[in-house]
MIKE-752157 format. One record per residue (C-alpha): x, y, z; residue in one letter. Coordinates in pm, whole numbers, padded with zeros to 5 digits, always signed. Each point is the difference from the previous one (the first is absolute). Example, Ala and Ser with C-alpha at 12.3 -4.5 7.8 and 13.67 -1.06 7.14 Angstrom:
// residues 2
+01230-00450+00780a/+00137+00344-00066s/
// end
This chain:
// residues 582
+00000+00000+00000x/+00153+00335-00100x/+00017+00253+00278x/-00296+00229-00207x/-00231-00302+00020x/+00141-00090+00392x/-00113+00381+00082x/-00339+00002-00147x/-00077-00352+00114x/+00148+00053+00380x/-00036+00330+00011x/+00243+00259+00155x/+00036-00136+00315x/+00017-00393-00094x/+00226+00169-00292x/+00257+00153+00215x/+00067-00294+00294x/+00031-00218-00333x/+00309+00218-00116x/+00147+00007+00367x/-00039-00394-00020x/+00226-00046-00324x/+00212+00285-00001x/-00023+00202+00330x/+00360+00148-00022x/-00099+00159-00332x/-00003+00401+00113x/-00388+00176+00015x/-00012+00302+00105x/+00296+00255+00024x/-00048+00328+00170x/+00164+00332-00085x/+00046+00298+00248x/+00163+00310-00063x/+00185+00104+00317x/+00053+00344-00010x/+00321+00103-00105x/+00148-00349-00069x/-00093-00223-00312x/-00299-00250-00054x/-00038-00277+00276x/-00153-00311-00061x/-00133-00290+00193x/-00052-00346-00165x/-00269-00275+00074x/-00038-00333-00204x/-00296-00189-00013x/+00098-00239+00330x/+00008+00307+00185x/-00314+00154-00120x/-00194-00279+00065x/+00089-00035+00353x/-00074+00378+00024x/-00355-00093-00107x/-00063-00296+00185x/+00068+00148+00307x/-00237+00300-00084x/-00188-00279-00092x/-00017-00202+00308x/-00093+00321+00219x/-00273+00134-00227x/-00127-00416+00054x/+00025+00072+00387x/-00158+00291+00064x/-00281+00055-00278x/-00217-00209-00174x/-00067-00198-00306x/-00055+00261-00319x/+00067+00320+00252x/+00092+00326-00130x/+00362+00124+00104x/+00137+00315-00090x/+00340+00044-00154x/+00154+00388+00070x/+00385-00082-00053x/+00264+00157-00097x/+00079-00040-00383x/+00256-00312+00013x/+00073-00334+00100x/-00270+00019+00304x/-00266+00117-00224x/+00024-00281-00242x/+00055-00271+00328x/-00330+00149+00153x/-00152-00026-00313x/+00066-00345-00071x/-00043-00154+00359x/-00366+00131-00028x/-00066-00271-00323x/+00208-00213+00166x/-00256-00025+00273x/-00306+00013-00191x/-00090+00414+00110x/-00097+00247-00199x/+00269+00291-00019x/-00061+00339+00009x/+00293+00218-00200x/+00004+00299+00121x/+00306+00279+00034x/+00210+00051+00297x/-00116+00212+00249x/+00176+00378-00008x/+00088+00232+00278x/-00031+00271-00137x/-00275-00015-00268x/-00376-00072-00009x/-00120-00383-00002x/-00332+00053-00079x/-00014-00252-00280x/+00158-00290+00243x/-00233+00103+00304x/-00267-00008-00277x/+00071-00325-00170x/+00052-00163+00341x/-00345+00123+00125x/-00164-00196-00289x/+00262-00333+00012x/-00071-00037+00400x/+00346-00184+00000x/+00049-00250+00260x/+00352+00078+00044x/+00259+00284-00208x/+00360-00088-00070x/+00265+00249+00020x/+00362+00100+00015x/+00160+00054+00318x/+00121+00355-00088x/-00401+00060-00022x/-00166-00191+00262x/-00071+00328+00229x/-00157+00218-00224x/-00158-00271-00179x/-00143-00108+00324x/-00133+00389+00031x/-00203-00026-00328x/-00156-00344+00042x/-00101+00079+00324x/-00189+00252-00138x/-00199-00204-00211x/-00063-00281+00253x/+00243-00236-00055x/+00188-00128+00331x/+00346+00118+00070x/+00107-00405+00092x/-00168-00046-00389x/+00299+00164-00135x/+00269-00255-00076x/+00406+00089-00086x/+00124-00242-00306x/+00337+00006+00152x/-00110-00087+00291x/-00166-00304-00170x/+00300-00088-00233x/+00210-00032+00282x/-00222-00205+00233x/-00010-00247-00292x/-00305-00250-00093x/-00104-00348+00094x/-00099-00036-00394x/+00120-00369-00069x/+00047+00091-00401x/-00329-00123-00143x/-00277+00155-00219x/-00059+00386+00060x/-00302+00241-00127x/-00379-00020-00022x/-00199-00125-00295x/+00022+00187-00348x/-00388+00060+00100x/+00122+00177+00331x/+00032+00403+00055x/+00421+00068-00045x/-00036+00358+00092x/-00212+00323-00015x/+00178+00265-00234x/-00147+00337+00097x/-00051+00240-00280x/+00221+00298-00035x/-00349+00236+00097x/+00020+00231-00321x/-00343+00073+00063x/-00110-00094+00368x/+00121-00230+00351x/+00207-00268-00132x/-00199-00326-00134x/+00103-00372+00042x/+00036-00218-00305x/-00061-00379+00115x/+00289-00183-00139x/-00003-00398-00012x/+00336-00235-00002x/-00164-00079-00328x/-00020+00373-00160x/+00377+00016+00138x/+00124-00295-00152x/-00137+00076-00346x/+00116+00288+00000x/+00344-00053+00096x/-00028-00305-00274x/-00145+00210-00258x/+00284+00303+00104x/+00248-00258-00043x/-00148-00088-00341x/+00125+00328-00159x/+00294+00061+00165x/+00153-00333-00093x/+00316+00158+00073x/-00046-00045+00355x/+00190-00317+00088x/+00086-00185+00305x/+00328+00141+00091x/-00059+00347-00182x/-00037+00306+00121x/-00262+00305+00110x/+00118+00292+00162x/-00328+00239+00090x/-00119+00265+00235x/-00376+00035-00021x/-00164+00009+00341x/-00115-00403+00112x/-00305+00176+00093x/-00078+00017-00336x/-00136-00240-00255x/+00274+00130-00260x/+00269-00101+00282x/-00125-00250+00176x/-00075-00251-00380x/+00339+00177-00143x/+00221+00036+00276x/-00077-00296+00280x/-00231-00275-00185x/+00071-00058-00344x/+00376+00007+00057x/+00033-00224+00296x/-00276-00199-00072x/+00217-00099-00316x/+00320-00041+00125x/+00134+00329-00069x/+00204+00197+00201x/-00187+00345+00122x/+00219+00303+00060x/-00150+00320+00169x/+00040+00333+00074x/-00250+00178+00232x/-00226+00253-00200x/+00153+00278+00184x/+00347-00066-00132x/-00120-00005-00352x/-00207+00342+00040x/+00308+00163+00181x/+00217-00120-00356x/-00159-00170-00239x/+00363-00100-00151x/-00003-00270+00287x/-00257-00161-00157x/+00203-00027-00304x/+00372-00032+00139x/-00198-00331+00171x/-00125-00104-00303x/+00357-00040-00119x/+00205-00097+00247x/-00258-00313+00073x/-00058-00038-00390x/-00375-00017+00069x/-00232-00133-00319x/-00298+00222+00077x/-00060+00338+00143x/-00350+00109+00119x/-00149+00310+00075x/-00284+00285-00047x/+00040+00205-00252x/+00133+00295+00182x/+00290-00223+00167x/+00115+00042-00405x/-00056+00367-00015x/+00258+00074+00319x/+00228-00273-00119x/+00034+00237-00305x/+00001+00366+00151x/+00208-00142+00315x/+00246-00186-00168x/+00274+00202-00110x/+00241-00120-00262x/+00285-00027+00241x/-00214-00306+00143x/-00122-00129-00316x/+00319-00048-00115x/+00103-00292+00249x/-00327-00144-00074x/-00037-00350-00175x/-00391-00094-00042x/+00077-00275-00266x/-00100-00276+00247x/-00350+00174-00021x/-00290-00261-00215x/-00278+00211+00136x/-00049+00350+00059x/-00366-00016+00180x/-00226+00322+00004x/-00317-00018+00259x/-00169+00081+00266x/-00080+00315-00162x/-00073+00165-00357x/+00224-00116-00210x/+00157+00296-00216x/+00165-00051-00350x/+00157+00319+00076x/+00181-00165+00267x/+00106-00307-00122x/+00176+00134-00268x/+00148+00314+00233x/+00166-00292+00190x/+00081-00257-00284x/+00158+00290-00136x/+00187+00127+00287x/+00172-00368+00133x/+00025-00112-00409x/+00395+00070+00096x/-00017-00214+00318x/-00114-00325-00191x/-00352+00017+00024x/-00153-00175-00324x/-00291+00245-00197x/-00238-00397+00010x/+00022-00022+00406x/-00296+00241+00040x/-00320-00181+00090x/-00268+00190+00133x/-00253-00177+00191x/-00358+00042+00155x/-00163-00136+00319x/-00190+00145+00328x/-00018-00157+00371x/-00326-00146-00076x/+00150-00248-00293x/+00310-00045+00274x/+00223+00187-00185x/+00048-00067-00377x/-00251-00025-00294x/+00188+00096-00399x/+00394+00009-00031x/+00153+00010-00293x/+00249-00243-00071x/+00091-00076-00358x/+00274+00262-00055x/-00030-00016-00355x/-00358+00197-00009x/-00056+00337+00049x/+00019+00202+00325x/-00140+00380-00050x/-00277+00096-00244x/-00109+00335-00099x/-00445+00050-00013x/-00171+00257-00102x/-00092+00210+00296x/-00360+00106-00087x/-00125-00325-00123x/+00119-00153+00325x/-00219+00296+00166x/-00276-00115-00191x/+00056-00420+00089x/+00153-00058-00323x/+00357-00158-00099x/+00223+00120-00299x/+00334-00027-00034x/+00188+00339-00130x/+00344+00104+00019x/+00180+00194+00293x/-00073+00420+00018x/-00260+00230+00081x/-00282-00159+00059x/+00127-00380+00065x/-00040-00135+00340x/+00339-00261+00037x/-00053-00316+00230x/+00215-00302+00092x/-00187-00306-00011x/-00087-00222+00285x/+00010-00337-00205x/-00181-00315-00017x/-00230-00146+00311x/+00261-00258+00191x/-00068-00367-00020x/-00373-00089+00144x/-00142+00398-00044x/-00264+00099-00181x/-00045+00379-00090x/-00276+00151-00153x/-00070+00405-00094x/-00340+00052+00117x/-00278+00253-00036x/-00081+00059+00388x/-00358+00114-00051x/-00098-00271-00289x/+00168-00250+00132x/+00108-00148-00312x/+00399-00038-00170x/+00122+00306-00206x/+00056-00028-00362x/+00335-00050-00138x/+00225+00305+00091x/-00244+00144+00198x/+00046+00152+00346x/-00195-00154+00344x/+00056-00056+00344x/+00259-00294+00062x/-00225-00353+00159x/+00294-00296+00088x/-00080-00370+00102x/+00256-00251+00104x/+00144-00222+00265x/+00218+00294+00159x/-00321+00230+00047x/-00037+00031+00334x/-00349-00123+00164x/-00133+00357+00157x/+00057+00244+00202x/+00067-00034+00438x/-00333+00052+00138x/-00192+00184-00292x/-00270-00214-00149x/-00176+00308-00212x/+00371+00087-00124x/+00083-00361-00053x/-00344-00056-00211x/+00049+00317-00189x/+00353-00066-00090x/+00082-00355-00010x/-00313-00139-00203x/-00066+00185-00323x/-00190-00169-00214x/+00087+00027-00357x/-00249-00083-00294x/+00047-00299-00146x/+00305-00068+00184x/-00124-00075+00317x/+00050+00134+00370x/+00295-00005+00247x/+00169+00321-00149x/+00223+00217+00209x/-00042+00376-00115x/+00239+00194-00013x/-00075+00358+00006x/+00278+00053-00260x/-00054+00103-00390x/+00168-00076-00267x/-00008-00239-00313x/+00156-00225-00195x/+00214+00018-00308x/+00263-00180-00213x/-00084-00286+00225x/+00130+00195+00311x/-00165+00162+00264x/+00006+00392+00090x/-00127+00126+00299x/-00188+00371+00010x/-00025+00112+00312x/-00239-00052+00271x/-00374+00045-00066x/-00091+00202+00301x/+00303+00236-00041x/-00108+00089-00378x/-00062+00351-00065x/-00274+00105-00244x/+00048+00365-00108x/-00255+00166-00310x/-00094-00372-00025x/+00280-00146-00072x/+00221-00274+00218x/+00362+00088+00102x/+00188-00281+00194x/+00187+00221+00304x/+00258-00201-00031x/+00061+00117-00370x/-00062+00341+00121x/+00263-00057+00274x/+00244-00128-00232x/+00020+00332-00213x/-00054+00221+00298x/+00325-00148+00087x/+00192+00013-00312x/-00098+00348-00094x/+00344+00144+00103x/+00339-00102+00084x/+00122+00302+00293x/-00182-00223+00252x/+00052-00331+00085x/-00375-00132+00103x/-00035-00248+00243x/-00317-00085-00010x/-00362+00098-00076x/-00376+00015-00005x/-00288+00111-00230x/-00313-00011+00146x/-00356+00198-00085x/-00199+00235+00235x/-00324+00191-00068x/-00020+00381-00085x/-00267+00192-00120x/-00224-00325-00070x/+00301-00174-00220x/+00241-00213+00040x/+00379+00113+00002x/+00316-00148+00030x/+00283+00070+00275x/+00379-00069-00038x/+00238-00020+00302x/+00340-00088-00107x/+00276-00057+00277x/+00331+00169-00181x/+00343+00038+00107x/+00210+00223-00218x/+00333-00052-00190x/+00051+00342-00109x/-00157+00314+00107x/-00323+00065-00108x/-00321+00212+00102x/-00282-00262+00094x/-00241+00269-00231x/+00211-00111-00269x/-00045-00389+00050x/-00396+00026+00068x/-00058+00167-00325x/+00248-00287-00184x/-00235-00234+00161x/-00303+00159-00127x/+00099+00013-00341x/+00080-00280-00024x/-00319-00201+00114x/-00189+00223-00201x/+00186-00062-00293x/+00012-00371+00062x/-00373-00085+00160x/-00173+00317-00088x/-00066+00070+00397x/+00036+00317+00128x/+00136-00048+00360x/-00226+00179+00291x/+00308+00028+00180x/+00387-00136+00012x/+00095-00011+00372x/+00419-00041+00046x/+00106-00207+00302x/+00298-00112+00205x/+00094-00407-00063x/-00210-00149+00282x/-00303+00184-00017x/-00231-00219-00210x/-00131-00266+00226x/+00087-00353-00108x/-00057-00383+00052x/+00217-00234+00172x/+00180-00044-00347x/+00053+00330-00087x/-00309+00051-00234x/-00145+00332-00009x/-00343+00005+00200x/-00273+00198-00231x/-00245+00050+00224x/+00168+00065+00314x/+00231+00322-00241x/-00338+00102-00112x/-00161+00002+00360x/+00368+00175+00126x/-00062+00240-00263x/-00365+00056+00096x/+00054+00099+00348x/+00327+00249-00123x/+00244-00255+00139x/+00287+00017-00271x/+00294+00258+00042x/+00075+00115-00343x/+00406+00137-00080x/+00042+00354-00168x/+00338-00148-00113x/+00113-00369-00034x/+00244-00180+00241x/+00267-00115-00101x/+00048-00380-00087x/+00282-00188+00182x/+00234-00265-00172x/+00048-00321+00143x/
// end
């Protein structure tokens, strides 16, 4: 049995104490820390020593909570996380991912999704235990609940080596929503959704082998992290190398530098990761780069731009990095993770439509200019997925190039949401004319073409100005490219009402490279959407980077900016900070 089939037949768990049973000294997961002022530190674990980790989370979780009991994980990124993590499966309880605990910054989304998980117990690092102790307590959850994995790893585990995990039919985890819109939301994920989607990940990225490697940063907390970063590697036999997502925010050129010094096959990461990579990057850096070992360049978690794929294929062509690595790729929490990649790298990545037949639902191709709307694909469903482009209201399949809202059935679809039966009925069971019922909906647009799917935008976010629909993620995209004085680092289009009409809003967070008058950039931006979506802007608001409020991953929260902007809350700049160089 090859180790694909192994994983999607055992499952993660069953998976992973198979691999410590036939090659335990093989290394798993390597750890990288950035002391400051000395060079990169790492720690090594191999698969022996991982699976001891988790069996003695394992046997604890066993002891003090029962059967199919929620437990909370709010480590650290590292080694810990992915321990706690895996001794919950081990023992058959549903984990809760969740981010660490900070001193100094709110927690309302943890204090949130714990209310609505009523964990039985919440495992943490022992750097956090008091303040983590502080929120749970607030939310009803007993101080002697809260449980240190190194305290655990080092008391060891009575496990006696045999068969580990729950039944594929059996709740793995809860993976709270990021919140874009409201409190955070728990997706009901099975062993079963896990495993096939690990098994269908694995599918595309035959490149990841036993033995190879996967250096990553995204947050564990998150399904783009937790599938790309923890399961999929080590539930192949791969070796997982990580850097914690602060390091890669503070210098992106980590990330990279990693990349090639462990010659990793894969690198994965929203889109913006690949926007700082390329304005944070210098050429001093670049230069000691080599990104050959690189078989898959991954895009998700996010909008995928074309105008950022080929900003950084461009950028790290010199370090190695091959123009047929890029694969964009589509998926949300409630299908696990993935749904499309794209991974024959002899087809076509970025088209060019025309931008007011997409307004109006319709696809044709045109080339590149004024009035051409570029997009990177998203690919082909993965093995076992079925995608269709629906009309919402009609409830029947779109035409041939024809834009709808984005329905997906497979094994990996997860089976509804924590506690939310209405949601769950709404969202989990479309029914779809003469192809039957058990359709996840998506909320997302877009269509297919050339065999490949492109995604729109989301349907709630879309904008309809003088009767026509702009995607604000389109409209963000030139916003953002209108000049070069400022680098932007981020930001949001939104509507509000005036005089009985709809208008649109732009907020743009902008650091400067040169000097420059902020007048000067707000009436580049205006032009420019004008010229490109024929909107006139109600207003072009200027921002310091942090201002826009944003998801756990870094995505750009909509409603919240246009709520915040509502209620007067942004603090505009008459002149643009400067931008510092990592």
């Amino acid at each position: 049995m090859s180790v694909v089939d192994r994983l999607g037949r055992l499952g993660f768990a069953g998976a992973l104490r198979a691999l410590a049973a036939e090659a335990g000294d093989r290394p798993a997961v390597t750890t990288l820390s950035y002391p400051r002022g000395s060079a990169v530190a790492s720690v090594t674990r191999d698969y022996a020593e991982l699976d001891r980790a988790a069996s003695a989370v394992a046997s604890a979780l066993r002891a003090r909570t029962a059967p199919g009991a929620r437990v909370a994980v709010v480590c650290e990124h590292g080694f810990e996380y992915v321990a706690a993590f895996t001794g919950c499966l081990y023992a058959g309880r549903v984990a809760v991912p969740l981010p660490a605990v900070e001193a100094h910054r709110g927690n309302d989304r943890i204090t949130s999704a714990l209310r609505d998980a009523g964990p039985e117990a919440v495992l943490v690092n022992r750097s956090a235990l008091d303040r983590t102790r502080r929120v749970v307590a607030g939310v009803g959850v007993p101080g002697r609940s809260v449980l240190v994995v190194e305290e655990l790893v080092e008391a060891g585990s009575s496990d006696s080596g045999g068969p580990v995990g729950a039944p594929l039919s059996a709740l793995a985890y809860l993976q709270y929503t990021s919140g874009s819109t409201g409190s955070p939301t728990g997706v009901r994920i099975t062993n079963g959704n896990l495993a096939a989607n690990a098994r269908q990940i694995a599918g595309f990225a035959g490149y990841l082998r036993p033995g190879s490697v996967a250096v990553g940063w995204v947050p564990f907390f998150h399904d783009l992290g937790l599938l790309t970063g923890l399961v999929v590697p080590l539930g192949l036999g791969a070796h997982a190398v990580q850097l914690t997502p602060l390091a890669f925010v503070q210098s992106p050129g980590r990330w990279l530098r990693a990349i090639s010094d462990h010659r990793s096959v894969w690198m994965v990461g929203p889109n913006f990761s690949y926007d700082l990579c390329v304005a944070r990057v210098g050429q001093e850096q670049r230069a000691g780069l080599d990104l050959g070992s690189v078989r898959g360049l991954v895009s998700g978690g996010e909008p995928v731009r074309a105008a950022s794929q080929r900003a950084f294929s461009e950028a790290f062509a010199g370090c190695g990095l091959t123009a047929d690595v890029d694969a964009g790729a589509y998926g949300l929490a409630e299908a696990t993770l993935c749904v499309t990649a794209r991974s024959d790298n002899d087809r076509r990545v970025v088209y060019a439509f025309d931008r007011a037949e997409l307004d109006a639902g319709r696809v044709v191709e045109r080339r590149e200019g004024a009035g051409a709307r570029v997009m990177a694909s998203c690919g082909v469903p993965l093995e076992g997925v079925e995608v269709a482009v629906v009309d919402p209201e009609a409830l029947v399949e779109r035409p041939a190039d024809g834009v709808g809202e984005l329905w997906v059935r497979g094994p990996n679809v997860a089976d509804g949401y924590w506690r939310r039966p209405e949601l769950t009925e709404r969202v989990f069971n479309g029914v779809l004319t003469g192809r039957g019922g058990g359709w996840l909906r998506t909320g997302d647009s877009g269509f297919r073409h050339d065999g490949l799917l492109f995604v729109a935008g989301r349907l709630k976010d879309l904008l309809v100005v003088d009767g026509r629909n702009h995607h604000p993620s389109d409209v963000e995209a030139t916003a953002e490219g209108a000049q070069s004085a400022c680098e932007v680092a981020g930001s949001a289009v939104f509507p509000v009402e005036s005089d009985d009409r709809e208008r649109v809003v732009a907020v743009l967070e902008v650091r400067r490279r040169d000097a420059v008058d902020a007048a000067s950039v707000v009436d580049a931006v205006r032009r420019a959407v004008s010229r490109a979506h024929g909107v006139d802007l109600h207003d072009v608001l200027l921002v310091p980077t942090g201002s826009l409020p944003r998801t756990s991953s870094h995505k750009v929260r909509r409603g919240a900016s246009r709520e915040k902007y509502l209620r007067g809350g942004f603090r505009t700049v008459d002149r643009v900070e400067r931008a510092p160089v990592a």
